[in-house]
C-alpha positions in Angstrom: -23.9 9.4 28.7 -27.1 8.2 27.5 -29.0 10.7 24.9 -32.5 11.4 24.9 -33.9 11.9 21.1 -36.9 14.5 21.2 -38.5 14.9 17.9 -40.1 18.6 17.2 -43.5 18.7 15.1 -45.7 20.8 14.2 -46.3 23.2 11.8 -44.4 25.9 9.7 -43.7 28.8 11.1 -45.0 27.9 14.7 -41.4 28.0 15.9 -39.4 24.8 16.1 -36.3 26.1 14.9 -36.6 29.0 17.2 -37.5 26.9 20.0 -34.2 24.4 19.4 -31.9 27.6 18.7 -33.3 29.5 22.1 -32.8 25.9 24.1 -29.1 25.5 22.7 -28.7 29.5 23.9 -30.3 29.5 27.1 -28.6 26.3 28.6 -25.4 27.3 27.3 -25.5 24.2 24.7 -24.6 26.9 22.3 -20.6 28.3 21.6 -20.3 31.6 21.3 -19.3 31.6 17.8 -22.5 29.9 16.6 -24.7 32.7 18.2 -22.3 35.1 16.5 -22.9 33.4 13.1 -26.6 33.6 13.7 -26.3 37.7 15.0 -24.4 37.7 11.7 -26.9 36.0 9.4 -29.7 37.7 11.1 -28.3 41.3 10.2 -26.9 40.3 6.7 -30.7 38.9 5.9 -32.0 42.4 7.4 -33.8 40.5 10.3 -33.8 40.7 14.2 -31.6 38.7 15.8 -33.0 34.8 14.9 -31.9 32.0 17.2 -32.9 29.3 14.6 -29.5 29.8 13.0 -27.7 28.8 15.6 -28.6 25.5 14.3 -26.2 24.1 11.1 -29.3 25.2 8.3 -28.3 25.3 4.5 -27.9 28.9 3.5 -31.2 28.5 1.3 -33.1 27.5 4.5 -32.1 30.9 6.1 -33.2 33.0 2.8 -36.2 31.3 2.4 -37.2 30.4 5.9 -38.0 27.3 5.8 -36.4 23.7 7.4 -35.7 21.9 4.1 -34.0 18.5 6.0 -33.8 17.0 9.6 -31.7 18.6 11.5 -30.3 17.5 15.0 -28.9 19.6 18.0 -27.9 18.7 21.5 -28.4 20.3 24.7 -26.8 19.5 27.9 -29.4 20.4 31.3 -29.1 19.3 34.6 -26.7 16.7 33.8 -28.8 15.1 31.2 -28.4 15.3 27.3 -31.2 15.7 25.1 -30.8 15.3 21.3 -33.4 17.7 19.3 -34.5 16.3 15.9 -36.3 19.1 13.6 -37.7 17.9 11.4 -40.0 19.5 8.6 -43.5 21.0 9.2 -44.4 21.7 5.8 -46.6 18.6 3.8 -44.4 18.1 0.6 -41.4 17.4 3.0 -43.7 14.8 5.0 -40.9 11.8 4.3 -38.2 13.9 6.1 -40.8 14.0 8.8 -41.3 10.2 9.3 -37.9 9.2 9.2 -36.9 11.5 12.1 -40.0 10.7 14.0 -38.8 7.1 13.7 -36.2 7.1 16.5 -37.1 9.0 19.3 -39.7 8.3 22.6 -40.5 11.8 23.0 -41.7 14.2 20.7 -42.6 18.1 21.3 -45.1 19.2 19.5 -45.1 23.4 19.0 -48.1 25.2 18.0 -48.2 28.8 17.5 -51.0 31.0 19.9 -50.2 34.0 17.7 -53.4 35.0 15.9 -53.9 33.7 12.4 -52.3 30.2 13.3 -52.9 28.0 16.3 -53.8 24.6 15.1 -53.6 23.4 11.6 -54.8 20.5 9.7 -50.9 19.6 10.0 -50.7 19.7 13.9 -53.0 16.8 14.5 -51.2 14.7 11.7 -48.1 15.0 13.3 -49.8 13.9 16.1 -51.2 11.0 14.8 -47.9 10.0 13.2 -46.0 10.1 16.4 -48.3 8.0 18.0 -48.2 5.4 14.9 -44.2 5.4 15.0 -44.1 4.3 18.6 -43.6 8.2 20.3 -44.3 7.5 24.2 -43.9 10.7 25.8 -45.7 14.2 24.3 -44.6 17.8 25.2 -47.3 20.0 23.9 -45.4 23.6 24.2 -48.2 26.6 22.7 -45.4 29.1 21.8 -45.8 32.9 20.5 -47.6 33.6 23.7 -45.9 36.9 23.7 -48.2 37.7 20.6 -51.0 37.1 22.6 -50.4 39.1 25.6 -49.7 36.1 27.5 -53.2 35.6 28.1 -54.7 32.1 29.4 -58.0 32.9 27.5 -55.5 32.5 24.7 -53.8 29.4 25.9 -57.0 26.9 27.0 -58.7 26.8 23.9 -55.3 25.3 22.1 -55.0 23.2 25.3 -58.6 22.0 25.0 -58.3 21.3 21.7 -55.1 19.2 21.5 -56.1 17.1 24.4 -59.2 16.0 23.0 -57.8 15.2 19.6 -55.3 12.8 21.7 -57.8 11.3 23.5 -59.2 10.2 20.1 -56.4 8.9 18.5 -55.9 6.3 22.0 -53.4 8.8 23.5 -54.5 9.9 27.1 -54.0 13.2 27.3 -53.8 13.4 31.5 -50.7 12.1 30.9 -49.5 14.9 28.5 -47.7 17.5 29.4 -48.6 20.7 28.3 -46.8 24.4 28.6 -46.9 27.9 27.0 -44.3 29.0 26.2 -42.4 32.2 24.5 -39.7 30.4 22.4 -38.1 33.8 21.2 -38.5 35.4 24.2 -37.1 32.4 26.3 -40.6 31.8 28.8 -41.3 29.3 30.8 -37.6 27.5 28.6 -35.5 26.6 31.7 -37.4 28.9 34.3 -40.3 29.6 35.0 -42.1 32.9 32.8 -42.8 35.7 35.4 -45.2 36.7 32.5 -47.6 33.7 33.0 -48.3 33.3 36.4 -51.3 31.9 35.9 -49.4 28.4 35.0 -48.6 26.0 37.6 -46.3 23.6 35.8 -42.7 22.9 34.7 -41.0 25.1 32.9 -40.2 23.3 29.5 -36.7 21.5 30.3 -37.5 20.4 33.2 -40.8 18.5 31.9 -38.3 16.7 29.4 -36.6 15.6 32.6 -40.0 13.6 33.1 -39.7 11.8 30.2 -37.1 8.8 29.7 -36.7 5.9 27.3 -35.5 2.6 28.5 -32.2 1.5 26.9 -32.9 -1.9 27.3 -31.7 -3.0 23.5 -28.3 -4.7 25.4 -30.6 -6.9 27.4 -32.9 -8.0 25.0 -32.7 -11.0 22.0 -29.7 -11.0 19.6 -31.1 -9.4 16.2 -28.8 -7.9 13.8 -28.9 -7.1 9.9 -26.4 -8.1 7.6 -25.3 -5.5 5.1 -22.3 -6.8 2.9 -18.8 -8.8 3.5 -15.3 -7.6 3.6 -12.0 -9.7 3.5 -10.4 -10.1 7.1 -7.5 -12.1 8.3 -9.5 -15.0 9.3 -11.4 -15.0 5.5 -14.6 -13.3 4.5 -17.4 -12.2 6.7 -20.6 -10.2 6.8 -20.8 -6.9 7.8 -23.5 -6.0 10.2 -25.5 -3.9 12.7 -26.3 -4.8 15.7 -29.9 -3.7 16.9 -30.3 -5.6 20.0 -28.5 -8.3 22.4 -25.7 -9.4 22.2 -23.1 -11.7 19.9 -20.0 -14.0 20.7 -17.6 -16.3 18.8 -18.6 -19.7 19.4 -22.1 -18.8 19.6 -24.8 -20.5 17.0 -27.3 -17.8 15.6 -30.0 -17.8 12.9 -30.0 -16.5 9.2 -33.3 -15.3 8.3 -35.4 -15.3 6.3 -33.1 -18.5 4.6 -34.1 -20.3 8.3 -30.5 -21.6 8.4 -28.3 -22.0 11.5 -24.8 -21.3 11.7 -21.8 -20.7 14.4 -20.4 -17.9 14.7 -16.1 -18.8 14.1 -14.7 -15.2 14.0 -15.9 -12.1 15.2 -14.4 -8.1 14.6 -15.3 -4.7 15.8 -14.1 -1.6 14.6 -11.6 -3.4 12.2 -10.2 -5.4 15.5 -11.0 -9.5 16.3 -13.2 -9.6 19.4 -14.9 -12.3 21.4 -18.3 -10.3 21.6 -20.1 -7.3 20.7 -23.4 -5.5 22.0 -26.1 -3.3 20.5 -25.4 -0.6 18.1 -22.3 -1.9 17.5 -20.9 -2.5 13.7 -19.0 -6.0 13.3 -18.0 -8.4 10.7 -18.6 -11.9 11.4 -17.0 -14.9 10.0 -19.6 -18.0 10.1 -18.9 -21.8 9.7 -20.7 -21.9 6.0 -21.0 -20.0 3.1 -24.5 -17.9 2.9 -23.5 -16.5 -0.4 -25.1 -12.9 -0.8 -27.3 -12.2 1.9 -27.3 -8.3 2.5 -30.3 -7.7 4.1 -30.9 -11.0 6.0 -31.7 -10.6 9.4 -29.2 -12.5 12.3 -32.0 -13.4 15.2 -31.9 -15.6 18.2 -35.4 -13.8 19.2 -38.7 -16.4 18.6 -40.7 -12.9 17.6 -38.5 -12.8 14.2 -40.4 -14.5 11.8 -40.8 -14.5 7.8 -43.6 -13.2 6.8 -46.2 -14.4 4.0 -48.6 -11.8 5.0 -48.6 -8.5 7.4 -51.4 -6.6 9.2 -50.0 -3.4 9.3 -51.2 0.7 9.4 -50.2 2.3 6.4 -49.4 6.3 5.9 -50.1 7.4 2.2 -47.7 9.9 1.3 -49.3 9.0 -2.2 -52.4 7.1 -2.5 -51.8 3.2 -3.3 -53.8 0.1 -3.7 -53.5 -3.2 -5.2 -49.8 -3.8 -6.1 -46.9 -2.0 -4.3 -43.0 -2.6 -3.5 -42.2 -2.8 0.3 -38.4 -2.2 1.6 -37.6 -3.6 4.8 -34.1 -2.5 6.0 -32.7 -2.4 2.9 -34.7 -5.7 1.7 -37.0 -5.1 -1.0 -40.0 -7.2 -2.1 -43.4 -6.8 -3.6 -46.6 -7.5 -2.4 -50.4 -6.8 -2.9 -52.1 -4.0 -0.2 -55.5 -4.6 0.7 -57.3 -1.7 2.4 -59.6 -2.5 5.0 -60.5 0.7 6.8 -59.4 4.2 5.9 -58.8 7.2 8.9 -58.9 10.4 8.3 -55.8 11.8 10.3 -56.6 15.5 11.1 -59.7 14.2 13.5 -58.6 10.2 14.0 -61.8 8.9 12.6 -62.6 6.5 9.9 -64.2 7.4 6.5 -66.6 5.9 4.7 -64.5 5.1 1.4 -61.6 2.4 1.2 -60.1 4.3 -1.5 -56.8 6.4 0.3 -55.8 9.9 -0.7 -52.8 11.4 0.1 -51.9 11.9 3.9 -54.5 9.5 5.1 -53.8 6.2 7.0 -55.4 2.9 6.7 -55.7 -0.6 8.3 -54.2 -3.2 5.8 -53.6 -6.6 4.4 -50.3 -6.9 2.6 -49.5 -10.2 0.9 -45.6 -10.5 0.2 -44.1 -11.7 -3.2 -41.0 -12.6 -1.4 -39.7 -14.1 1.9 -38.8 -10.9 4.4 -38.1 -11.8 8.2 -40.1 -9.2 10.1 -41.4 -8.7 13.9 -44.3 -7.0 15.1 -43.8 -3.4 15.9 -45.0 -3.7 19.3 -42.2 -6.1 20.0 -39.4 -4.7 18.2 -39.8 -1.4 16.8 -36.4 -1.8 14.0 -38.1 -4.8 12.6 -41.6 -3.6 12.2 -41.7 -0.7 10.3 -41.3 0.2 6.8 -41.6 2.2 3.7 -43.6 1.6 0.4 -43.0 3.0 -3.0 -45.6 2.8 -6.4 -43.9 3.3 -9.8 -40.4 4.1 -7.9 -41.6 6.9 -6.1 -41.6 7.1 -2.0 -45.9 6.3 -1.4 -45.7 6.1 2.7 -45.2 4.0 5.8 -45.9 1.5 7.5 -46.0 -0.4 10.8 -46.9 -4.2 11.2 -49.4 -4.7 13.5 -49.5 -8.3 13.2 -47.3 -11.3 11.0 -49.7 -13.3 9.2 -47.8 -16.5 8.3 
């Protein structure tokens, strides 16, 4: 059964973890034992019942209420199975963040109505991070309306709002859906809220049922990256993941970034010889030369891998960087020289007037590479186009590559 990745953002406190724990509960996603741990935990902490610890938290996430990792849940509705990645709303944890945004379609985004909250400097920048990591589908849920006596003049402001901040950053919000939503009182979850009448759409799940991602990765150009070598009965091979298309023995692939070609003699999945393997598939593969060490090397048949002298890319400061910088690419790990051409300001999506970043803005970029990486252009193969960049050893953001250079 294929399973649909939904990323939560937003901000803390607006009610992700709720939201996931009162999902996992109200479509019976949820054994009974884990809602009795989380009755448990709830009384033990001297709190009403909470239905974020149905989800598998640390014990010092329950005490001090925050999400302190990604954590992942699944829900079964209608047939269909939806995975639930929370990931954290608070800025120092922004990394967490952009590693689970980075493989789902779909993304809700919750943002509390409750007075005193609504939307935060950190609601848009999730927002603009989706959008940079590829998200195609948005779920805007505005929970807590129980706070705010499930009033509309409550709800249409945040609507308002949202939809023209996504309309800035190029994402058309007529095609976003948007709900309110109680997440601890379960309204407008899996049925419609008799306490908002005044709302015409889906109830929550069953917009999800809107969105789907194509799992076309079987169908599309053999790319794979090599991680190590183990010994097998036919002699050593490379260990690898597959990412797309398709592999077979017999079959003559490319090493990249070394450019060479090579046929592919022996072939194993799962620690048994095979004649071919698919996408997301681990295999070891015995080849008719030598590489020598090349963890990290890409295995593509696709004419969009290419290695890369330069990269246009949009870059996320986690920390602000310029000039010198090192870039990991799956694993691979080069240097190379950023030059900022235009800096946006991600709470409103517009540029500034400086080139010098600060911390949790984004920027258009040059990056001239020290080494020889083989890359693809995110819009044409998302696993190959995106990476992370560190300064003096310490995580400094994200990026995606707009365009290879040469």
């Amino acid at each position: 059964m294929h399973i649909e990745q939904i990323t939560m953002l937003g901000h803390k406190d607006h009610g992700k973890s709720t939201l996931i724990g009162s999902l996992l509960m109200s479509t019976g996603s949820a054994t009974e034992e884990r809602i009795d741990d989380a009755r448990n935990t709830s009384k033990r902490l001297g709190r009403q019942f909470e239905p974020a610890y149905i989800l598998d938290a640390f014990s010092e996430e329950r005490e001090g209420g925050l999400t302190i990792d990604t954590a992942r849940a699944q829900v079964k509705y209608k047939g269909k199975a939806f995975e639930f990645i929370d990931v954290p709303g608070h800025e120092e944890l922004i990394k967490n963040m952009l590693s689970g945004a980075s493989y789902a379609n779909t993304a809700v985004l919750v943002v509390s109505a409750a007075r005193g909250e609504g939307i935060m400097p950190q609601t848009k920048r999730h927002l603009f991070l989706a959008k940079m990591l590829g998200i195609e589908h948005f779920v805007i849920a505005i929970n807590k309306m129980d706070a705010v006596q499930y009033s509309q003049d409550a709800y249409e402001p945040l609507r308002n709002e949202i939809a023209a901040y996504l309309d800035s950053i190029g994402v058309h919000s007529q095609r976003v859906n948007f709900v309110p939503i109680s997440a601890y009182s379960f309204d407008n979850l899996v049925s419609k809220s008799k306490n908002m009448q005044w709302y015409r759409g889906k109830a929550l799940m069953d917009l999800l049922l809107t969105c789907h991602s194509k799992n076309v990765a079987e169908d599309m150009a053999l790319r794979a990256i090599v991680q190590g070598t183990v010994e097998t009965e036919s002699g050593m091979a490379y260990t690898a993941k597959i990412l797309s298309g398709k592999i077979e023995t017999g079959s003559t692939v490319r090493i990249l970034p070394l450019g060479k070609r090579v046929v592919v003699k022996s072939l194993y999945v799962k620690g048994k010889k095979a004649k071919n393997a698919k996408a997301e598939e681990n295999i070891a593969i015995g080849v008719s030369q030598d590489m020598g060490n090349i963890r990290g090397s890409i295995i593509s048949n696709s004419a969009q891998t290419k290695v890369a002298k330069a990269i246009s890319t949009m870059l996320f400061f986690v920390k602000p960087v310029s000039g010198a910088a090192e870039l990991r690419f799956n694993g691979n790990k080069t240097n190379g020289t950023i030059t900022v051409d235009r800096i946006i300001d991600t709470t409103t999506g517009s540029p500034k007037s400086t080139q010098k970043p600060k911390a949790l803005d984004a920027g258009e970029c040059i990056i001239r590479l020290n080494g020889k990486v083989a890359v693809e252009e995110f819009s044409s193969f998302r696993g190959l186009g995106r990476f992370v960049f560190y300064k003096n050893d310490e995580f400094a953001g994200i990026g995606v590559i707009e365009k290879v250079l040469g």
